[in-house]
Residue, then its C-alpha position, 0 to 999 in steps of 0.5 A: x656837645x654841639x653848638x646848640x647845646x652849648x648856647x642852651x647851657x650859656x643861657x641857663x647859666x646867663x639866667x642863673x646869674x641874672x636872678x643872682x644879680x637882682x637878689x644881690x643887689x637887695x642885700x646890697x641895701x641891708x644893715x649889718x644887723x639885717x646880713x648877720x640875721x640872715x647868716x644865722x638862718x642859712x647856718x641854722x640849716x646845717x647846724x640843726x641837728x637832724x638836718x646835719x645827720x640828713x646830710x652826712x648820711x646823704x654825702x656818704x650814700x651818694x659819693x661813696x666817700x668817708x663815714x657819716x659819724x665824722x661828716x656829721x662832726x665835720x659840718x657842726x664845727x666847720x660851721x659853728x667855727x665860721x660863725x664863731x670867726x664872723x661874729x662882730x665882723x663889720x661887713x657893711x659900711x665903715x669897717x675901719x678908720x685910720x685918722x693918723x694916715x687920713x684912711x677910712x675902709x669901706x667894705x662893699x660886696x664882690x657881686x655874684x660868686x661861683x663857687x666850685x665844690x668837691x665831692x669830699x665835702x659836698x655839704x660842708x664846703x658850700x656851707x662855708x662859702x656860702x655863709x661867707x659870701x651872706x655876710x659879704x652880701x654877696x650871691x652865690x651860685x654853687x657848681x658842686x661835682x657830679x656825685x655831690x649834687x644831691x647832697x647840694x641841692x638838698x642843703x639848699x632846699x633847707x637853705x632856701x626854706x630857711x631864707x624864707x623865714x627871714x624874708x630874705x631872697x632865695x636867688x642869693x643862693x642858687x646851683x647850677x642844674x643837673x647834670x653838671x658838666x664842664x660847659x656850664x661850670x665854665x659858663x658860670x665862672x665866666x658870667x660870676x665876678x669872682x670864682x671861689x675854687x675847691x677840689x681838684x687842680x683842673x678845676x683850679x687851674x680852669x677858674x685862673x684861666x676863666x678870665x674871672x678873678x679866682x681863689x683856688x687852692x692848692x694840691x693837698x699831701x701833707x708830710x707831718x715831722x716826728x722829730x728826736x724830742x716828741x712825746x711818740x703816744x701823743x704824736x701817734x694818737x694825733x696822726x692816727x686821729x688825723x688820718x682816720x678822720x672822714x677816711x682821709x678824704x681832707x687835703x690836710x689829712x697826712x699823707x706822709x710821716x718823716x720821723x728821726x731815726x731815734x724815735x723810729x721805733x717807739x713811734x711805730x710801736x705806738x702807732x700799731x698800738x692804735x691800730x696802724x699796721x706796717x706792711x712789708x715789702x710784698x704787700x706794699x707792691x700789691x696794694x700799689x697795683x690796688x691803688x694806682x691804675x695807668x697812673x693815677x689814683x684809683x678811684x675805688x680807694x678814695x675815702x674807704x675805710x683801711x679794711x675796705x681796702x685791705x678786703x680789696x688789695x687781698x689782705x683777708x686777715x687784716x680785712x677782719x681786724x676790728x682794729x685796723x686804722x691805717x695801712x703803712x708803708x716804707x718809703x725812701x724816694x719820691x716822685x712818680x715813681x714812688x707813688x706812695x709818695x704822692x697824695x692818698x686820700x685815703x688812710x694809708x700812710x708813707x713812713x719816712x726815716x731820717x737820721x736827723x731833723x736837717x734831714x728830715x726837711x730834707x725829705x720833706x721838702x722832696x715830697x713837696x717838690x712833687x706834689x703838695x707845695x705850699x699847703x702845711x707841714x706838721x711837726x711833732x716835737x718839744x723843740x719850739x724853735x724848730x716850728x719857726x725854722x721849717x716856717x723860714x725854710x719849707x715851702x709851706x702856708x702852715x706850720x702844725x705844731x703838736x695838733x692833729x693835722x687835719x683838725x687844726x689846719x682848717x681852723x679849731x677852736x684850740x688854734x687861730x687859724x680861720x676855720x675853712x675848708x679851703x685853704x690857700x697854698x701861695x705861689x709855691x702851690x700856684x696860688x694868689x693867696x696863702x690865707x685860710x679862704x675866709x669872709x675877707x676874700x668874699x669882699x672888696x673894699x673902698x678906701x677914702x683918702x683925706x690930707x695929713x699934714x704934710x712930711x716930706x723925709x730927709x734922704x739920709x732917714x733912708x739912705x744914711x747908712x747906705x752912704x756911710x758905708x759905700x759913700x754917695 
């Protein structure tokens, strides 16, 4: 791109921002009543039947990722989920009082938002953050990825109409025009006040780097445990309904399952049951010729159907199951040259055998020094305490316990987590943040200060024990 090009992109974004800003500074002016009314119509827009079903069916047709049934379930309940967590949220004005330490909490908005989207969800994801960034009284500009744009634009066509109807600004949500490219991405992160980031690690890695402050998220490729104790039918059917869900294309879709050599047997027997086939040896090496191209993940795979690729690796007679779920293969190892080891996004499976739980994290926690730090991890068992002792041990945001993992980690209505379809990895996964991203992370706040009465404590509170022990 020459010089001149790059200036031409600077300026269209420069604009973008610039009607940003204006519409921002409305709703910066408006009551909490004011903000949820406006929040209920934008969510309307996804959430009225026909327009969801408008919009998966779109989401498949122009990324050629997942299936229309889940997209369509995906973008009801992410949605009425995030709703459910907004409502009765006080984001304008005093938001808490601490008369005890003299604190009073102002929630006042970031300003403009860019938002980086992903092609696995490209209605969903920025329904979420721009649902999040309303209720903030934010604007937003949504950078969504090539093959996602026509879904975008068409649900901010059904956003705006519905702004419309509350007279609310149509410039509080706006994306950047085609054809995306990296240039304008990166101008909108340089002239937004914070950057919202989802989807692939360079993108992540481009919104740290932007100068912009930034939440971005970290690699997904989850290991779920199945240790001695499990019930294996109900640990099957949740890994084949987690796996199988949108094609695997979430970043909390399994992508190994580690499981205790006693219960070794019965989970697989279970898990062909629902349609989970083990290949062998021969077959495991064809498919990775199928799957992996100089090195990196072939991009005909991801978000197919296990059938699909079986029809491309060759596989004729399993292309013809009916019942085939989930491609599963055996592995011992980890790291690139294991890259089965590695994240999918697709539903074919890793199995790992352990002989027991301690060596179950270990493995586990070899997958993650490869890739997948500080996303989650899923256990499968009748031992609550070990839930706790992969949260104190394992480089882990998440600790899914008995759930279907990619259902529960971004937030479910049988669980408290925050529903988003972002999900923070810590510093483990070279993040600022291992949250749920959710409306807290859209809002800056200001605190008062006002005089207690003042107490100053003795030494000995804090140091007693110190002295008595090793003297002053």
């Amino acid at each position: 791109m020459s010089t001149t090009d790059m200036q031409t992109v600077a300026d269209v974004v420069r604009e973008i921002v610039r009607r940003a800003r204006i519409a921002q500074a409305i709703a910066d002016g408006w009551s909490q009543e004011r903000v949820d009314e406006v929040v209920a119509a934008a969510a309307w827009a996804i959430l009225e039947p026909g327009r969801n079903r408008e919009l998966a069916e779109r989401a498949v047709t122009d990324t050629g990722v997942g299936n229309v049934a889940d997209k369509l379930r995906k973008n009801e309940r992410k949605t009425l989920g995030l709703l459910r967590d907004l409502h009765g949220t006080k984001t304008v004005g005093v938001i808490a009082e601490y008369p005890e330490r003299g604190l009073v909490e102002i929630a006042r908005p970031v300003g403009v938002v860019a938002a980086i989207t992903p092609s696995t969800n490209p209605g969903a994801t920025p329904a979420n953050k721009i649902l999040n960034a309303l209720k903030a009284r934010d604007a937003i500009v949504v950078a969504p990825s090539p093959k996602g744009y026509g879904t975008c634009a068409r649900l901010l066509e059904f956003i705006h109409a519905q702004l419309d109807r509350v007279d609310a600004p149509r410039d509080l949500v706006q994306m950047l025009p085609s054809p995306i490219g990296k240039e304008a991405t990166a101008a909108l992160m340089r002239e937004a006040d914070l950057v919202v980031a989802t989807g692939s690690q360079s993108n992540v890695r481009a919104a740290y780097a932007s100068g912009t402050p930034a939440f971005g998220v970290g690699a997904g490729n989850v290991a779920a445990i199945v240790d001695e104790t499990a019930d294996a039918d109900a640990a099957a059917a949740r890994i084949v309904v987690s796996k199988t869900f949108d094609n695997a294309t979430s970043c909390s879709s399994e992508n190994s399952v580690v499981v205790v050599r006693a219960i070794r047997d019965r989970l697989v027997a279970a898990l062909a049951a629902r349609g989970v086939v083990l290949l062998d040896a021969a077959r495991k090496a064809a498919l990775a010729q199928v799957m992996w191209r100089g090195g990196k993940l072939a991009a005909g795979v991801i978000g197919k159907s296990a059938r699909e690729i079986a029809a491309v690796a060759g596989f004729a007679d399993l292309a013809q199951r009916q019942d085939l779920r989930v491609l599963m293969v055996e592995e011992t190892d980890w790291g690139p040259a294991h890259p089965y080891s590695g994240e999918k996004l697709s539903p074919v499976l890793a199995l790992y055998t352990a002989p027991d739980f301690a060596d179950a994290q270990r493995i586990v926690a070899g997958i993650y020094g490869y890739m997948g730090a500080g996303h989650s991890v899923g256990l499968h068992s009748a031992n609550d305490e070990r839930a706790l002792e992969l949260g104190l041990h394992l480089p882990v945001a998440r600790v899914i316990v008995n759930q279907a993992h990619c259902i529960a980690t971004g937030g479910s209505f049988d669980n408290g987590l925050p529903f988003s379809l972002s999900m923070g990895c810590g510093t483990w996964g070279r993040n600022n943040f291992s949250d749920n991203m959710n409306v807290r992370h859209y809002l800056n706040v200001t605190r008062i200060a006002r005089p207690i009465p003042e107490r100053v404590p003795a030494l000995e509170e804090f140091l007693g024990t110190f002295f008595a022990k090793h003297g002053r």
